[in-house]
C-alpha positions in Angstrom: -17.6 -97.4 85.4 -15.2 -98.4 83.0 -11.7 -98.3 83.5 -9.5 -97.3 79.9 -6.0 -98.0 81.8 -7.8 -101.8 82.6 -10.8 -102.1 80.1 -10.4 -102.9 76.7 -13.1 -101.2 74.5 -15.6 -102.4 72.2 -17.3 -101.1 70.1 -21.2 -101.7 70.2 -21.2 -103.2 66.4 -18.0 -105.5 68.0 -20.2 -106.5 71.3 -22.6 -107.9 69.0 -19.9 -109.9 66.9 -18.8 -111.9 70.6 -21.5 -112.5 72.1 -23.2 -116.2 71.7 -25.8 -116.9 69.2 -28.8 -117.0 70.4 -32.6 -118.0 69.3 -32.3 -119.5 65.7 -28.6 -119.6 65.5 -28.3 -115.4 65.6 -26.3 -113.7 67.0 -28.0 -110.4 69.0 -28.9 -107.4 66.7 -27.4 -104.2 67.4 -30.3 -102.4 68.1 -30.7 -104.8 71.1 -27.5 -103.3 72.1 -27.9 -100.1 71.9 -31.2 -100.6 73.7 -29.2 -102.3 76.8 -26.9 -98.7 76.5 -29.1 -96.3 76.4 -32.5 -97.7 78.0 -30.9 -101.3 79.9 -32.7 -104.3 80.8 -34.7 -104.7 83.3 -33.5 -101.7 84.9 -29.9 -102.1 84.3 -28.1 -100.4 81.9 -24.9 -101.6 79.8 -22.0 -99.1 80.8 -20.3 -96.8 78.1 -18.8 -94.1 77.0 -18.4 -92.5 73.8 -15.0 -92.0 72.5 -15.1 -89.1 69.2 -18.7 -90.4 67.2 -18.8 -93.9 68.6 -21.0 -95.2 72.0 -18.0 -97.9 73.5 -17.9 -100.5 75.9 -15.8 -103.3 77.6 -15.6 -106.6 78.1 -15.4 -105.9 81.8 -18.8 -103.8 81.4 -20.4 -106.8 79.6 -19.5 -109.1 82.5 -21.2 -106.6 85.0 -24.3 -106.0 83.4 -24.5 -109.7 82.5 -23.8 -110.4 86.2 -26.1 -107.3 87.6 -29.1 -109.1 84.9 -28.5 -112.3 86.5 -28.9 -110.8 90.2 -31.8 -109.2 89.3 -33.9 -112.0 87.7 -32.9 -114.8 90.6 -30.5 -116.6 88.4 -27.5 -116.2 90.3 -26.5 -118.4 93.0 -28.1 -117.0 96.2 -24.7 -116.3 98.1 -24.0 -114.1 94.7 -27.2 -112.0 95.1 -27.2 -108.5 96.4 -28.5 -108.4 99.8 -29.0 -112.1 99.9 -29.7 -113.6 103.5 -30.5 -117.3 105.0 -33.9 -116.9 106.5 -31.6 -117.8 110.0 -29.5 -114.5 109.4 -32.3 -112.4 108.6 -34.4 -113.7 112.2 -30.8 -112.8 114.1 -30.9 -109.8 112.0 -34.9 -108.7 113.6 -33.8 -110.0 117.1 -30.5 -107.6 117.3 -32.9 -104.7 115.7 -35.0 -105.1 118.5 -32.8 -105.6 120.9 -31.4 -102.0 120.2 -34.9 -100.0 119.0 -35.8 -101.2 123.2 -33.0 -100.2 124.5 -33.3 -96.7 122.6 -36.9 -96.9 124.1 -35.7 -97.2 127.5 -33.4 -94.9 127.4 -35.9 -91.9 125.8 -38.5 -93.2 128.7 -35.7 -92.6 131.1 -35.0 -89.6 129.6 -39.2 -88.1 129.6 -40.0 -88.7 126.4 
């Protein structure tokens, strides 16, 4: 969510204007934009909010959904992804889920269930 006491905002015509050139030497078209606003990428969606007739953004916003993108599609480094576990955690993970789904088991067998 962006923050206006910490955010500065952009405009979406101004987003287009920083960010890096891309295939061909251009520089993204504002339709892409407004696509990553109201539709997103790869199911995220650029943050905004409109302030009077204008859709707005942030830096700060463009980071996250740049950084959300990258978690998304693999690219970021594994200890940055969501959820990301070494296949050692995940097996100590199962073994401590087991552990406690049979001692729930004992204890409903115990119990006459």
């Amino acid at each position: 969510m962006i923050d206006l006491k910490s955010e500065e905002l952009l405009t979406l015509k101004q987003v287009c204007e920083i960010l890096p050139r891309r295939r061909r030497g251009r520089r993204p078209a504002f339709s892409t934009v407004w696509r990553w606003a109201l539709h997103g990428a790869r199911g995220v969606r650029l943050e905004t909010l409109r302030c009077g007739g204008t859709l707005c953004t942030s830096r700060e916003a463009l980071q996250r959904f740049f950084d959300r993108l990258s978690e998304h599609d693999g690219t970021a480094q594994p200890e940055q992804r969501l959820g990301y576990r070494t296949p050692g955690q995940r097996q100590k993970a199962v073994e401590q889920a087991e552990q406690e789904l049979a001692k729930v088991d004992a204890q409903l067998q115990r119990e006459g269930f």
